[in-house]
C-alpha positions in Angstrom: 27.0 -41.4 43.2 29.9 -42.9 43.9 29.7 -43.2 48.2 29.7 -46.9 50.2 28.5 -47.9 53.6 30.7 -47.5 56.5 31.8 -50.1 58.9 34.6 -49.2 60.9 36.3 -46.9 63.2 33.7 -43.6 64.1 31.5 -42.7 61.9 31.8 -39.6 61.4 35.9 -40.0 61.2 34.9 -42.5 58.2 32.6 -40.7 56.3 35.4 -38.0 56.6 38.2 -40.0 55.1 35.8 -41.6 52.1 34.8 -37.8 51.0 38.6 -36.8 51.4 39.4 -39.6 48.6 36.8 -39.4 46.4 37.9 -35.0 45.9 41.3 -36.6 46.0 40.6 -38.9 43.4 38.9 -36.2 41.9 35.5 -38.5 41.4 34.1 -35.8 43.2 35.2 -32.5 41.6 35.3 -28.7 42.6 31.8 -27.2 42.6 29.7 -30.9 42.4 26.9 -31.0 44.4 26.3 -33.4 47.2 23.3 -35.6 47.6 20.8 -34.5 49.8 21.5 -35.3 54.0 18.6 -37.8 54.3 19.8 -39.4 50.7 23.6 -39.0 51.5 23.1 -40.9 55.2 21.3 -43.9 53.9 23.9 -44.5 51.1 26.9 -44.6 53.4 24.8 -46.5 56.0 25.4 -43.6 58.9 23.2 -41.9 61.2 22.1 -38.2 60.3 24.0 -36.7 63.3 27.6 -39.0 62.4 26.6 -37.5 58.5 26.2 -34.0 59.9 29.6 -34.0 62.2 31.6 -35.3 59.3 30.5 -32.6 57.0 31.2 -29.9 59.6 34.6 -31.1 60.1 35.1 -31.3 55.9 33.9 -27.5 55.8 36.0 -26.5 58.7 38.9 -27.8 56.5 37.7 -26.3 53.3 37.1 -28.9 51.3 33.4 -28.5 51.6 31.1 -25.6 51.4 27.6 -24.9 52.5 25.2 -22.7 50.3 21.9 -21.7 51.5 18.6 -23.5 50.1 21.4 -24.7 47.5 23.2 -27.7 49.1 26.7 -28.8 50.4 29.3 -28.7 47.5 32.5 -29.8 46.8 34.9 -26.4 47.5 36.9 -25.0 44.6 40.5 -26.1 46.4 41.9 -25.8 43.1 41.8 -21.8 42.7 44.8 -21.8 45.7 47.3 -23.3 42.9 48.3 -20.2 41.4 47.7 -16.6 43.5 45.9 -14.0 41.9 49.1 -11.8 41.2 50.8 -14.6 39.1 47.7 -15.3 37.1 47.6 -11.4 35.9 51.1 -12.4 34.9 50.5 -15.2 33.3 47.9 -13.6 30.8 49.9 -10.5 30.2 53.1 -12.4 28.7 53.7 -14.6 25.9 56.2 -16.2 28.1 54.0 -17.9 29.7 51.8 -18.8 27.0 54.4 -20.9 25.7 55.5 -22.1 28.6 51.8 -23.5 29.5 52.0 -25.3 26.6 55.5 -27.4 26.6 54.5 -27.8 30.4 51.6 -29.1 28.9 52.9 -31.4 26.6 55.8 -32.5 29.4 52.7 -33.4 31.8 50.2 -35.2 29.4 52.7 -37.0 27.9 53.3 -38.6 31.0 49.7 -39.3 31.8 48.8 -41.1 28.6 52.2 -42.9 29.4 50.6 -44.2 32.2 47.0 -44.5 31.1 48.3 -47.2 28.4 49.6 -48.8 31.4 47.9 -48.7 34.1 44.1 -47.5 33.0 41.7 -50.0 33.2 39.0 -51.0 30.7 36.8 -48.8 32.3 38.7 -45.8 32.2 39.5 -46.8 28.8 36.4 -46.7 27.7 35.6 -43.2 29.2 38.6 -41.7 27.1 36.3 -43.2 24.3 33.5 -41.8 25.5 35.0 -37.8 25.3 36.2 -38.7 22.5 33.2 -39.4 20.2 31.7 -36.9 22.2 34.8 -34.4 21.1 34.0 -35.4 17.4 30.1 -34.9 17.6 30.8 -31.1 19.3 29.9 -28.2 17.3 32.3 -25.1 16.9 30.8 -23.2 20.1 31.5 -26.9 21.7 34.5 -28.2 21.1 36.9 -26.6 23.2 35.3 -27.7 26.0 34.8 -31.3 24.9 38.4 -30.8 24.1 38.8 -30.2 27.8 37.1 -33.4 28.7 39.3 -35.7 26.9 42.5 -34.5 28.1 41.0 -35.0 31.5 39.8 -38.0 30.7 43.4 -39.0 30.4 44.7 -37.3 33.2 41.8 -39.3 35.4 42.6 -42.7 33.6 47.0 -41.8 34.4 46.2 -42.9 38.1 47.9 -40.4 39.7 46.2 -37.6 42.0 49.2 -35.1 41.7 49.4 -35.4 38.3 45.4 -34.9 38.2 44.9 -32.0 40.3 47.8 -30.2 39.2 46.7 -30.5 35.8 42.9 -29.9 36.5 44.4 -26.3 37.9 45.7 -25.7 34.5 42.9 -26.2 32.6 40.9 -23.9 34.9 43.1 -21.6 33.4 42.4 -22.6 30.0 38.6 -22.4 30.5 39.3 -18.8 31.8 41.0 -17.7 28.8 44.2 -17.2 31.0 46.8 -18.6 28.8 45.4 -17.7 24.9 41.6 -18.1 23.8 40.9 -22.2 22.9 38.1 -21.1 20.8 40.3 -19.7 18.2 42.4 -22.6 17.7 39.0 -24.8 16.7 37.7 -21.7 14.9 40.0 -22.7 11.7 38.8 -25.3 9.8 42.2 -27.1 8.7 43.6 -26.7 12.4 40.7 -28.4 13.6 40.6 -31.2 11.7 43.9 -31.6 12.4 43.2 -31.5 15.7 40.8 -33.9 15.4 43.1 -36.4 13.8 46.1 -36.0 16.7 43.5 -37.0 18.9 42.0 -40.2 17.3 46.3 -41.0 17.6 46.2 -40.3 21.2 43.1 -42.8 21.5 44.3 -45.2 19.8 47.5 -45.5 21.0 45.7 -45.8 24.5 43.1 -48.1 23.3 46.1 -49.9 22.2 47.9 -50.2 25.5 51.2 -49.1 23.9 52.6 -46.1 26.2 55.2 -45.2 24.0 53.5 -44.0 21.1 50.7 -43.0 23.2 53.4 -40.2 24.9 54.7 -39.4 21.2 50.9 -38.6 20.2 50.1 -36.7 22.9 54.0 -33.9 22.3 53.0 -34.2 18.8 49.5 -33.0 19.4 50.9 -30.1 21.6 54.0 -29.2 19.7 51.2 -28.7 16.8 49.4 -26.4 18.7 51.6 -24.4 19.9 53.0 -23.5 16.4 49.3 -22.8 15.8 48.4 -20.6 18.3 52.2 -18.7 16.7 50.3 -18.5 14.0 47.3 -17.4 15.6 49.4 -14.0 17.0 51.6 -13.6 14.3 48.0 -13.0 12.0 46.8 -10.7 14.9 49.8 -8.7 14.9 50.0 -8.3 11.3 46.5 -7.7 11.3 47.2 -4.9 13.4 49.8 -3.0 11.3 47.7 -3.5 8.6 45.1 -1.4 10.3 47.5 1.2 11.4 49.0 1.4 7.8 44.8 1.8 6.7 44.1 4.8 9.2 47.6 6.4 8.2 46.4 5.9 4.2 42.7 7.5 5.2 43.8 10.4 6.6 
């Protein structure tokens, strides 16, 4: 875990400020689970009663929350980003759907921009990681490696706006809020296309070379959202074609 000993200022103020960055740095992310008190104290070096005071005052502001004979975890602050009424909007227009998706590419162009730049080796080599993990995932698996990559990214861009907004979105994804990710894998030659965009993206990163690492990433997303075109123009032709089947049945 990723907590340091305190030395300075109170205690408790400082055990505060190092929890606030790691959420803001999203190292610690919505829903993770914090070491237990006695564990949590000796790693940052402070007394149980400074530990217990800071983690009062981090619930208090909602960035914590306390579950009974579960554990302190890390709040979901990022379900505030959109309200309830404009999600139900969201999944009940095409508007939005391809909206999402040139926001998308307009956002995660700009953070692979910036991971070519300013990414270390490290984060680098955790873009890596999701991605051989993305190419070992099975069909039931894949969106949500696919997830972790772009995040990856996002993490590796250096910038916690840009992060948590984006992190926001792809709760949205996950819910099946904007159009279901599954389906876009579920084609074979889509996915392996898929598959090919983002060895680009990688490599361009890997490479350090911004510019074609942003060309990869609106290439990636400009092919799927003529994908996920396809996707509803099949379902709605599927649909007349049912119609047209009842109508010749009865």
């Amino acid at each position: 875990m990723p907590f340091e000993k305190v030395h300075s200022e109170k205690l408790a103020s400082a055990v505060v400020r190092q929890i606030e960055l790691l959420i803001l740095r999203g190292i610690l992310r919505p829903g993770k689970r914090l070491p237990a008190e006695r564990e949590l104290a000796e790693r940052m070096g402070v007394s149980r009663p400074s530990l217990r005071e800071a983690l009062g005052d981090l619930q208090a502001a909602g960035l914590l929350v306390s579950r009974p004979g579960a554990g302190v975890f890390v709040a979901d602050v990022l379900g505030s980003a959109f309200s309830p009424a404009l999600v139900r909007l969201f999944s009940t227009h095409d508007e939005a759907l391809f909206d999402s998706i040139t926001f998308r590419r307009d956002m995660e162009s700009l953070a692979a921009d910036r991971a070519a730049r300013f990414g270390s080796d490290t984060d680098l080599a955790v873009i890596q990681a999701a991605l051989d993990k993305l190419e070992a995932a099975g069909p039931k698996t894949a969106a949500e490696r696919d997830a972790d990559f772009h995040i990856a990214i996002l993490e590796a861009s250096h910038n916690v706006m840009l992060l948590h907004m984006m992190r926001s979105m792809f709760d949205l994804l996950a819910a099946g809020v904007f159009y279901n990710r599954e389906a876009v894998f579920a084609r074979d030659s889509t996915r392996d296309a898929l598959m090919h965009q983002h060895r680009a993206i990688n490599a361009a990163i890997q490479a350090r070379d911004p510019a074609a690492a942003r060309a990869a990433v609106a290439a990636h997303l400009d092919y799927a959202l003529e994908a996920i075109r396809d996707i509803r123009q099949a379902e709605a032709n599927e649909a007349v074609a049912r119609q047209r089947l009842r109508h010749d049945r009865e």
